[in-house]
C-alpha positions in Angstrom: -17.4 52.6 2.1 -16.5 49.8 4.7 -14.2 47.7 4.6 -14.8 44.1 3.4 -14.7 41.8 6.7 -11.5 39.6 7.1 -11.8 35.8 6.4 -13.1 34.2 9.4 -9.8 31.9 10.6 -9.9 28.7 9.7 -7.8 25.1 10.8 -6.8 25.2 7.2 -3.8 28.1 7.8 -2.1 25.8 9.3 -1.1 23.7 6.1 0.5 27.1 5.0 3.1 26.4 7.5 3.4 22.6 5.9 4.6 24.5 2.7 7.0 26.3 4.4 8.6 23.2 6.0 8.4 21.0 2.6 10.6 23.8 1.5 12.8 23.9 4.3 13.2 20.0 4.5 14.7 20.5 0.5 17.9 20.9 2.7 17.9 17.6 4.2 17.3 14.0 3.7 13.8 14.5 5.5 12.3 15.6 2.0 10.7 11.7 1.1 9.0 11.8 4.6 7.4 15.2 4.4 6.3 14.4 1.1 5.0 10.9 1.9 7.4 8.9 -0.7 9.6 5.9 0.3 8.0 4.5 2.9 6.0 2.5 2.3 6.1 -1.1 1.4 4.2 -0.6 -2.0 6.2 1.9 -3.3 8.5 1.5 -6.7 11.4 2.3 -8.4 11.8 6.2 -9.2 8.5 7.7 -11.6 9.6 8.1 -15.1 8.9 11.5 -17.2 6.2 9.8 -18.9 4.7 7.7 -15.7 0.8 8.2 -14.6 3.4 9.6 -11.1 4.8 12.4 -13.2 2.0 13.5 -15.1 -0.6 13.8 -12.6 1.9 15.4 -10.9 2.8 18.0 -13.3 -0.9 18.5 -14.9 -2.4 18.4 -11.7 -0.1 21.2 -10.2 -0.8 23.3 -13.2 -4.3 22.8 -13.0 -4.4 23.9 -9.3 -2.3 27.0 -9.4 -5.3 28.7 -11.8 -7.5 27.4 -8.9 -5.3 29.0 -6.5 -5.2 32.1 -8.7 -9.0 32.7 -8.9 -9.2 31.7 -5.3 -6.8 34.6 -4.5 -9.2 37.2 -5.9 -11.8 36.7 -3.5 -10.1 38.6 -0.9 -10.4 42.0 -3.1 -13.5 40.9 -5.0 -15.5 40.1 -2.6 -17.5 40.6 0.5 -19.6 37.3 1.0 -18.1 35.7 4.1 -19.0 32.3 3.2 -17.4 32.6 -0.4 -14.2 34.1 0.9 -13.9 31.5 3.6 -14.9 29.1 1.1 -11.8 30.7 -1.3 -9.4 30.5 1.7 -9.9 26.8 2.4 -9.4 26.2 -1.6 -6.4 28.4 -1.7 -4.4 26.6 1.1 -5.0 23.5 -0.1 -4.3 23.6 -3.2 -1.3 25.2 -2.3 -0.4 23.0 -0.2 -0.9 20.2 -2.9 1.0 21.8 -5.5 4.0 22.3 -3.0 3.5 18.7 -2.9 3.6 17.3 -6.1 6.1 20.1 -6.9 8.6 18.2 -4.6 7.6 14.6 -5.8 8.7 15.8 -9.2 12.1 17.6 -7.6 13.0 14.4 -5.7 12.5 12.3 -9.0 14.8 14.8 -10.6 11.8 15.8 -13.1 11.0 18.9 -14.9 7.6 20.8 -13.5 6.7 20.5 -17.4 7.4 18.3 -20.0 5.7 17.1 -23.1 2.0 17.0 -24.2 -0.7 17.7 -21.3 -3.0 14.1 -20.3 -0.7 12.0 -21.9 -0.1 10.2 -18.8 -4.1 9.4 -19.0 -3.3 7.2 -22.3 -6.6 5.7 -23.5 -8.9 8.0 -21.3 -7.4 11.1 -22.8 -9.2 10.8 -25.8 -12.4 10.7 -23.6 -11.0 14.0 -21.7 -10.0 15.8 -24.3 -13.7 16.2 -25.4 -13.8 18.5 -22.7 -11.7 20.8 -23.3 -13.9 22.3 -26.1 -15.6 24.6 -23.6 -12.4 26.4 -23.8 -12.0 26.2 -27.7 -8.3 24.3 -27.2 -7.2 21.2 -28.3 -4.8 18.9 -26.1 -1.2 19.5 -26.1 1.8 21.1 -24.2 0.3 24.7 -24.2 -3.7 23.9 -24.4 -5.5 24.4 -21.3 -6.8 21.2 -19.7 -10.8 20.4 -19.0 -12.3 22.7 -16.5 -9.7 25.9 -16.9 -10.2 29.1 -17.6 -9.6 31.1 -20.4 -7.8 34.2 -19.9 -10.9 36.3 -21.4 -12.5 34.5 -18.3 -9.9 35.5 -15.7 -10.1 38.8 -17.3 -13.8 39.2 -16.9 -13.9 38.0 -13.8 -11.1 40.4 -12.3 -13.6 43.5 -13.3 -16.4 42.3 -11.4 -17.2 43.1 -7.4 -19.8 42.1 -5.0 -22.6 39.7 -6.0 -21.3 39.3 -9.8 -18.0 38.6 -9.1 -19.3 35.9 -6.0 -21.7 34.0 -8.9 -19.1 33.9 -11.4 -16.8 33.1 -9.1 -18.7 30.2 -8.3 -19.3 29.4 -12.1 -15.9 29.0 -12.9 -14.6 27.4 -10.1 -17.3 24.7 -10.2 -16.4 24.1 -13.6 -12.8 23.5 -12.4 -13.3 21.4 -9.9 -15.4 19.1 -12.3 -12.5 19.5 -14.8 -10.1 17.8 -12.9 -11.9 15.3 -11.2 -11.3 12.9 -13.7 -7.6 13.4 -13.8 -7.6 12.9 -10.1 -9.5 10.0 -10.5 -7.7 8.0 -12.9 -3.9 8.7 -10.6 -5.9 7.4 -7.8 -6.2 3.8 -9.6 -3.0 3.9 -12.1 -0.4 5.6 -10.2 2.7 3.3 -8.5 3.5 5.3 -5.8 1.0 4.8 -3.1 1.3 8.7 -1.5 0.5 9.7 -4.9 -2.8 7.5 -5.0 -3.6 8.9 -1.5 -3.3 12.3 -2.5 -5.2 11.8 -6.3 -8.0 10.6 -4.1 -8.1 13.0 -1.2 -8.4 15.6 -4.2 -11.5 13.6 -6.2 -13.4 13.6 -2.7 -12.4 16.5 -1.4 -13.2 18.2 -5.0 -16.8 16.7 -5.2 -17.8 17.9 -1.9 -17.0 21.1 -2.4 -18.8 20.8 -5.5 -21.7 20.2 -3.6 -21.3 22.7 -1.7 -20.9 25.7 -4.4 -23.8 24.9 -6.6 -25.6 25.5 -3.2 -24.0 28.1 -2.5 -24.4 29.7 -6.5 -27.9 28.9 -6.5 -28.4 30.7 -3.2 -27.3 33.6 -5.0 -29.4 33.5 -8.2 -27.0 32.0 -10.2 -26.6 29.1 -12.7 -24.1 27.0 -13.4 -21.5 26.8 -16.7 -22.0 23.9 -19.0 -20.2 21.0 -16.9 -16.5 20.5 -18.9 
């Protein structure tokens, strides 16, 4: 059997190394410059637990590290070159993000959790949490938000190889990506902190182009998409 090709390199490895440096700068004062807080003239007094800040923050981390998980599979899964390149690019990223937001909430002296999931979206959480019925949860501090898999899903998905796992692959991170868009997109109007808004709308763009690019990529491959969150 031959072995499945490496993933072709990519400019993206490079924000790896921007993780490792957030984490070394947690030594120094240089943390609110790496993570883009404090300097600039629209910024505000420090987020509160319950601030749109803090929230997105927390929920969107969360929602990224399954990302990052099911991203991480592709590597063993897989043998499509343009669906494990497409994995790698999603994996840094997002881990790049969440080291991000992981350290907003650090330098604001937050918990990574606290209290009930979408809070933070106030009147547009009742909207979301319609869409979290694909997933037969209900919002709160342990229900999974719109777009995220179940575990039977992850479970599924980790005894698949080849072509199946590359289609449901693409299934269910599609779905994700829809799933947070809206989170995404409400930080990038309400939040105070302007790094935050930056990086809540780098995510809703970044998110619907790859988008774009998947269902391409899925219907290429014979497949069809999961009902959208």
């Amino acid at each position: 059997m031959t072995a499945p090709t490496a993933a072709p390199r990519s400019p993206l490895r490079v924000i790896l190394l921007a993780v490792i440096g957030v984490g070394l700068l947690l030594l120094g004062g240089g943390l609110a410059v790496a993570l883009g807080i404090g300097r600039d003239a629209g910024s505000t007094a420090t987020p509160t637990s319950d601030s749109v800040d803090a929230g997105f923050s927390r929920d969107m981390a969360r929602h990224h590290q399954q990302g990052v998980e099911m991203a991480n599979l592709v590597a063993t899964h897989s043998q499509d070159p343009e669906v494990r390149l497409l994995a790698f690019d999603i994996s840094a990223t997002q881990t790049n993000q969440v080291g991000r937001m992981q350290g907003w909430l650090a330098l604001w002296g937050l918990p990574p959790s606290n209290g009930t999931t979408m809070a933070w979206m106030g009147g547009d959480m009742a909207g979301m949490a319609g869409m979290s019925g694909m997933s037969g949860h209900t919002m709160g501090s342990d229900s999974l938000m719109p777009g995220m898999a179940t575990q039977a899903e992850l479970d599924h998905l980790r005894t698949l190889s080849g072509r199946p796992f590359d289609v449901e692959f693409l299934r269910l991170m599609i779905r994700h990506h829809q799933g947070g868009l809206g989170m995404a997109q409400y930080a990038a109007k309400h939040a105070a902190e302007p790094a935050v808004r930056r990086l809540a709308a780098t995510i809703a763009d970044t998110q619907t182009a790859e988008t774009t690019t998947m269902a391409q990529m899925l219907s290429a491959r014979g497949g069809t998409p999961l009902p959208a969150p």
